[in-house]
N, C-alpha and C positions, 0 to 999 in steps of 0.2 A: 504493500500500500504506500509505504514513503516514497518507492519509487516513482511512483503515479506522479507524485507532487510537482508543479513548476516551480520552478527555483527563482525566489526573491531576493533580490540585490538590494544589503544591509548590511550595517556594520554593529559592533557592540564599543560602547562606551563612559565610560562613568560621566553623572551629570557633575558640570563644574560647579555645582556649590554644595560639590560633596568628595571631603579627601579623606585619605588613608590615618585608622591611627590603629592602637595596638589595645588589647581587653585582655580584663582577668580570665571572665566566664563569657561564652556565646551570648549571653543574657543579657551583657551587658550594650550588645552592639543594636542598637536600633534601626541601623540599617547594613547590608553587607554585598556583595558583588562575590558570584562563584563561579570559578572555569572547570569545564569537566567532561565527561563523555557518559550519557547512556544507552545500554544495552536493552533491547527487546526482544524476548525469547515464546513465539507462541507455536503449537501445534501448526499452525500455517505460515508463520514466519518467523522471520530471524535477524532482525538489523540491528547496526550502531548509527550513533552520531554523534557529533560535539555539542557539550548542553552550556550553556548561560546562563545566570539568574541573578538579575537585581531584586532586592527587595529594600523596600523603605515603609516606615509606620502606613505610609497614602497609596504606597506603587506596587506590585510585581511585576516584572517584565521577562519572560521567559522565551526563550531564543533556542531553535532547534539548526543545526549549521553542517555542511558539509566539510569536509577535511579543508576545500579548500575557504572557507568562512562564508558561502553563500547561504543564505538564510533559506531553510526549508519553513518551516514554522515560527510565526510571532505569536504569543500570548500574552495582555499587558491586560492587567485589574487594575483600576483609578476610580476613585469617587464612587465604589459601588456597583461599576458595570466593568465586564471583560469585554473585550475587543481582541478577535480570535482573525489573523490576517497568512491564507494558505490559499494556494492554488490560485492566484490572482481576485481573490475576493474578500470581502471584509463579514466578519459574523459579530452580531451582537448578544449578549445574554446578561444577566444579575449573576450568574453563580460560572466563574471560570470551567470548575470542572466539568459540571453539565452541558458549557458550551460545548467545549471539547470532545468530551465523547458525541454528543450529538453529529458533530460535522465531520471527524474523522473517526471515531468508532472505537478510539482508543481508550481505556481506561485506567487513567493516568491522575495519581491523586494527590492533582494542584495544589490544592487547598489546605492539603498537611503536610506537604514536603517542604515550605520551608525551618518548619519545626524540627522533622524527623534527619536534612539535612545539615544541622547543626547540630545532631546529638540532645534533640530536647523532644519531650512527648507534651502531647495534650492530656486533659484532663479526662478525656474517655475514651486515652487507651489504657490496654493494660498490659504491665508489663513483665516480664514472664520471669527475668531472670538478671542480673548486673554485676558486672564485673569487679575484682578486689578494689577498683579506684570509682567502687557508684555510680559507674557508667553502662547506661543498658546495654544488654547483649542483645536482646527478641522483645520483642512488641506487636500485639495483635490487636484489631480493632474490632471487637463485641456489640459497635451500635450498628454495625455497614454488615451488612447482606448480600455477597457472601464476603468475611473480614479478609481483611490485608495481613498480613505476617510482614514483620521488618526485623531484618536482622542485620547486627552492627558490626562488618567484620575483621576490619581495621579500623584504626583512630590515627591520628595525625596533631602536630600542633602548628596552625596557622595563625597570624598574626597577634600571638601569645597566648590564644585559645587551646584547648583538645576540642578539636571536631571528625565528626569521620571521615575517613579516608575512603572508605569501601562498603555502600550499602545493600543489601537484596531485600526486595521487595515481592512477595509470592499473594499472589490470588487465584485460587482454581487450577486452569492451565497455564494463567500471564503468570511471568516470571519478569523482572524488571533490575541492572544492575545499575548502580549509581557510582562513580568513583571521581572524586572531590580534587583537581590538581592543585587550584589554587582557591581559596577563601579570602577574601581581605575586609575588617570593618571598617566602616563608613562613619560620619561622622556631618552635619551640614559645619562646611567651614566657617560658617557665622558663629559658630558655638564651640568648635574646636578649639585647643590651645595654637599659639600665634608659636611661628618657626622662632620668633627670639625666647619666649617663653620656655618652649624646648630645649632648645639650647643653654639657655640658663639650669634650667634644671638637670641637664646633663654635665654641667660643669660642675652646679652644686653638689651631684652624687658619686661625679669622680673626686672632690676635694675632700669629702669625710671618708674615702677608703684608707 
Protein backbone atom coordinates (compact mmCIF):
# COMPACT_ATOMS: atom_id res chain seq x y z
CA UNK A 1 0.00 0.00 0.00
CA UNK A 2 2.86 2.70 0.70
CA UNK A 3 3.89 1.85 -2.59
CA UNK A 4 0.67 3.05 -4.19
CA UNK A 5 1.43 6.48 -2.54
CA UNK A 6 2.70 9.69 -4.61
CA UNK A 7 5.50 11.12 -3.34
CA UNK A 8 5.24 14.62 -1.65
CA UNK A 9 8.08 17.14 -1.98
CA UNK A 10 8.89 18.28 1.83
CA UNK A 11 11.35 18.83 4.17
CA UNK A 12 11.56 18.52 8.13
CA UNK A 13 12.53 21.32 10.24
CA UNK A 14 12.41 22.63 13.75
CA UNK A 15 10.24 25.89 14.16
CA UNK A 16 12.64 28.89 14.84
CA UNK A 17 11.35 29.90 18.06
CA UNK A 18 12.04 26.61 19.29
CA UNK A 19 15.88 25.52 20.40
CA UNK A 20 17.72 22.78 21.64
CA UNK A 21 18.24 22.21 25.45
CA UNK A 22 19.00 19.39 27.63
CA UNK A 23 16.30 17.49 30.64
CA UNK A 24 16.53 15.41 33.63
CA UNK A 25 13.23 13.32 32.99
CA UNK A 26 11.35 13.14 29.34
CA UNK A 27 8.65 14.89 31.41
CA UNK A 28 10.29 17.56 31.69
CA UNK A 29 10.52 18.53 28.00
CA UNK A 30 7.26 20.19 26.69
CA UNK A 31 8.15 19.83 23.42
CA UNK A 32 10.76 17.42 21.40
CA UNK A 33 11.64 16.62 17.67
CA UNK A 34 12.54 12.65 16.89
CA UNK A 35 14.48 11.18 13.84
CA UNK A 36 13.94 7.58 13.33
CA UNK A 37 12.75 4.66 11.03
CA UNK A 38 9.45 2.49 11.35
CA UNK A 39 8.89 -0.96 10.40
CA UNK A 40 5.48 -2.55 9.33
CA UNK A 41 5.05 -6.03 9.58
CA UNK A 42 1.48 -7.49 8.33
CA UNK A 43 0.33 -10.92 6.93
CA UNK A 44 0.02 -8.94 3.53
CA UNK A 45 2.94 -6.77 3.94
CA UNK A 46 6.18 -5.79 4.98
CA UNK A 47 7.61 -2.00 4.70
CA UNK A 48 10.06 0.41 6.30
CA UNK A 49 10.51 4.17 6.22
CA UNK A 50 12.13 7.06 7.82
CA UNK A 51 9.61 8.50 10.70
CA UNK A 52 9.74 12.33 12.14
CA UNK A 53 7.88 13.72 14.82
CA UNK A 54 7.53 17.03 16.23
CA UNK A 55 5.56 17.43 19.09
CA UNK A 56 4.78 20.67 21.16
CA UNK A 57 1.83 21.30 24.07
CA UNK A 58 -0.47 22.95 20.51
CA UNK A 59 1.24 20.73 17.52
CA UNK A 60 2.13 17.19 16.32
CA UNK A 61 3.43 16.87 13.02
CA UNK A 62 4.22 13.55 11.82
CA UNK A 63 6.26 12.94 8.65
CA UNK A 64 6.57 9.43 6.81
CA UNK A 65 9.96 9.86 4.21
CA UNK A 66 11.79 7.87 1.98
CA UNK A 67 15.59 7.16 2.26
CA UNK A 68 15.96 9.77 0.09
CA UNK A 69 13.77 12.59 2.41
CA UNK A 70 10.80 12.63 0.08
CA UNK A 71 7.78 12.99 2.12
CA UNK A 72 5.33 9.90 1.79
CA UNK A 73 2.89 10.99 4.42
CA UNK A 74 2.13 14.39 6.42
CA UNK A 75 0.00 14.09 9.76
CA UNK A 76 -0.18 17.49 11.70
CA UNK A 77 -2.88 17.95 14.81
CA UNK A 78 -3.25 21.82 15.71
CA UNK A 79 -6.13 23.52 17.45
CA UNK A 80 -8.08 20.26 17.68
CA UNK A 81 -8.26 19.15 14.12
CA UNK A 82 -5.69 16.61 12.04
CA UNK A 83 -4.97 17.44 8.71
CA UNK A 84 -3.86 14.00 7.02
CA UNK A 85 -1.90 15.39 3.41
CA UNK A 86 -1.19 11.63 1.08
CA UNK A 87 -1.48 10.98 -2.26
CA UNK A 88 -1.83 14.47 -3.53
CA UNK A 89 -4.92 15.39 -1.28
CA UNK A 90 -5.63 16.94 1.94
CA UNK A 91 -8.13 14.88 4.65
CA UNK A 92 -9.73 16.54 7.50
CA UNK A 93 -10.95 14.91 10.85
CA UNK A 94 -11.03 15.91 15.11
CA UNK A 95 -9.23 12.70 16.06
CA UNK A 96 -5.77 12.09 14.14
CA UNK A 97 -5.91 8.57 14.53
CA UNK A 98 -9.22 7.86 13.18
CA UNK A 99 -8.31 10.04 10.36
CA UNK A 100 -5.71 7.92 9.40
CA UNK A 101 -6.99 4.72 9.51
CA UNK A 102 -9.83 5.87 7.79
CA UNK A 103 -7.80 7.10 4.55
CA UNK A 104 -5.06 4.68 4.45
CA UNK A 105 -6.30 1.61 6.53
CA UNK A 106 -3.57 1.68 8.79
CA UNK A 107 -3.70 1.39 12.25
CA UNK A 108 -1.35 3.20 13.64
CA UNK A 109 -1.71 4.65 17.27
CA UNK A 110 -1.00 8.47 16.81
CA UNK A 111 -2.46 9.53 19.62
CA UNK A 112 -0.38 7.55 22.31
CA UNK A 113 2.87 7.25 20.64
CA UNK A 114 4.01 10.38 21.69
CA UNK A 115 4.00 9.19 25.23
CA UNK A 116 4.91 5.54 24.70
CA UNK A 117 7.93 7.12 22.52
CA UNK A 118 9.60 8.68 25.33
CA UNK A 119 9.28 5.91 27.79
CA UNK A 120 6.18 7.25 29.40
CA UNK A 121 2.56 5.58 29.77
CA UNK A 122 -0.83 6.98 30.03
CA UNK A 123 -3.04 6.42 32.79
CA UNK A 124 -5.10 3.57 31.04
CA UNK A 125 -2.44 1.53 30.22
CA UNK A 126 -1.22 -1.17 32.01
CA UNK A 127 1.70 -2.07 32.75
CA UNK A 128 2.82 -5.47 32.88
CA UNK A 129 6.34 -5.41 34.09
CA UNK A 130 9.77 -2.75 34.69
CA UNK A 131 12.95 -2.95 34.73
CA UNK A 132 15.62 -2.69 37.99
CA UNK A 133 15.96 1.30 36.99
CA UNK A 134 11.43 1.61 36.99
CA UNK A 135 11.60 1.73 33.44
CA UNK A 136 8.73 -0.28 31.62
CA UNK A 137 9.44 -3.39 29.97
CA UNK A 138 5.52 -4.25 28.24
CA UNK A 139 2.44 -2.33 28.30
CA UNK A 140 -0.81 -3.24 27.00
CA UNK A 141 -3.99 -1.31 26.50
CA UNK A 142 -7.26 -2.93 28.26
CA UNK A 143 -9.62 0.15 27.10
CA UNK A 144 -8.95 -0.42 22.99
CA UNK A 145 -10.44 -3.58 21.26
CA UNK A 146 -8.41 -5.54 20.32
CA UNK A 147 -5.20 -3.82 22.82
CA UNK A 148 -1.82 -2.81 21.80
CA UNK A 149 1.05 -4.79 23.58
CA UNK A 150 4.24 -2.34 23.68
CA UNK A 151 7.31 -3.56 24.40
CA UNK A 152 10.60 -1.45 25.49
CA UNK A 153 13.52 -3.13 24.16
CA UNK A 154 16.30 -0.93 24.29
CA UNK A 155 16.72 2.53 26.12
CA UNK A 156 19.17 5.08 25.16
CA UNK A 157 20.18 8.45 26.75
CA UNK A 158 19.25 11.45 24.43
CA UNK A 159 19.70 14.95 25.35
CA UNK A 160 20.31 13.94 29.07
CA UNK A 161 17.14 11.94 29.12
CA UNK A 162 16.60 7.79 29.00
CA UNK A 163 14.29 7.22 26.40
CA UNK A 164 13.84 4.30 24.16
CA UNK A 165 15.83 3.22 21.70
CA UNK A 166 13.86 0.24 20.23
CA UNK A 167 10.09 -0.18 20.48
CA UNK A 168 7.52 -3.15 19.35
CA UNK A 169 4.21 -2.41 19.11
CA UNK A 170 1.89 -5.88 18.46
CA UNK A 171 -1.86 -5.80 17.77
CA UNK A 172 -3.47 -9.05 16.27
CA UNK A 173 -1.45 -9.64 13.18
CA UNK A 174 0.15 -5.80 12.92
CA UNK A 175 3.36 -5.89 14.40
CA UNK A 176 4.99 -2.26 14.39
CA UNK A 177 8.85 -1.45 15.18
CA UNK A 178 9.94 1.86 16.24
CA UNK A 179 13.69 2.62 16.66
CA UNK A 180 14.57 6.36 18.07
CA UNK A 181 18.03 7.62 16.22
CA UNK A 182 17.98 10.85 17.60
CA UNK A 183 15.59 12.74 20.29
CA UNK A 184 16.28 16.37 21.13
CA UNK A 185 14.06 18.63 23.76
CA UNK A 186 12.80 21.64 22.80
CA UNK A 187 12.24 24.46 24.46
CA UNK A 188 10.39 28.01 23.00
CA UNK A 189 13.60 30.30 22.85
CA UNK A 190 11.46 33.19 24.42
CA UNK A 191 11.70 31.14 27.72
CA UNK A 192 14.96 29.21 27.25
CA UNK A 193 18.01 30.37 29.11
CA UNK A 194 20.10 33.12 26.97
CA UNK A 195 23.69 31.58 25.38
CA UNK A 196 25.48 34.01 27.98
CA UNK A 197 23.57 32.75 30.77
CA UNK A 198 24.91 29.33 29.79
CA UNK A 199 27.93 30.03 29.48
CA UNK A 200 28.16 31.76 32.76
CA UNK A 201 26.94 28.85 34.25
CA UNK A 202 29.21 26.71 32.62
CA UNK A 203 32.02 28.75 33.98
CA UNK A 204 30.54 28.86 37.22
CA UNK A 205 30.50 24.94 37.42
CA UNK A 206 33.81 24.41 36.18
CA UNK A 207 35.32 27.07 38.99
CA UNK A 208 33.80 25.17 42.14
CA UNK A 209 35.48 21.61 40.74
Amino acid sequence: MLLSLSLLSACTTTPTNLVPIQVKKVSQANAWEMRGKLAVKTPEDNFSTNLYWLHTQAKNELKLTTMLGTTLLSLTTEHGMARLEVDGKTYEHHDAQQLLTNVTGWSIPVNALPLWITGQVSPDDEVSSFDEKNRPVSLFTPSETPPWQVDFLKWQHQSGAQIPRLLQLKRVDLRLKIQVNEWQALANSELSPSKNQIKNNTQMNASTR
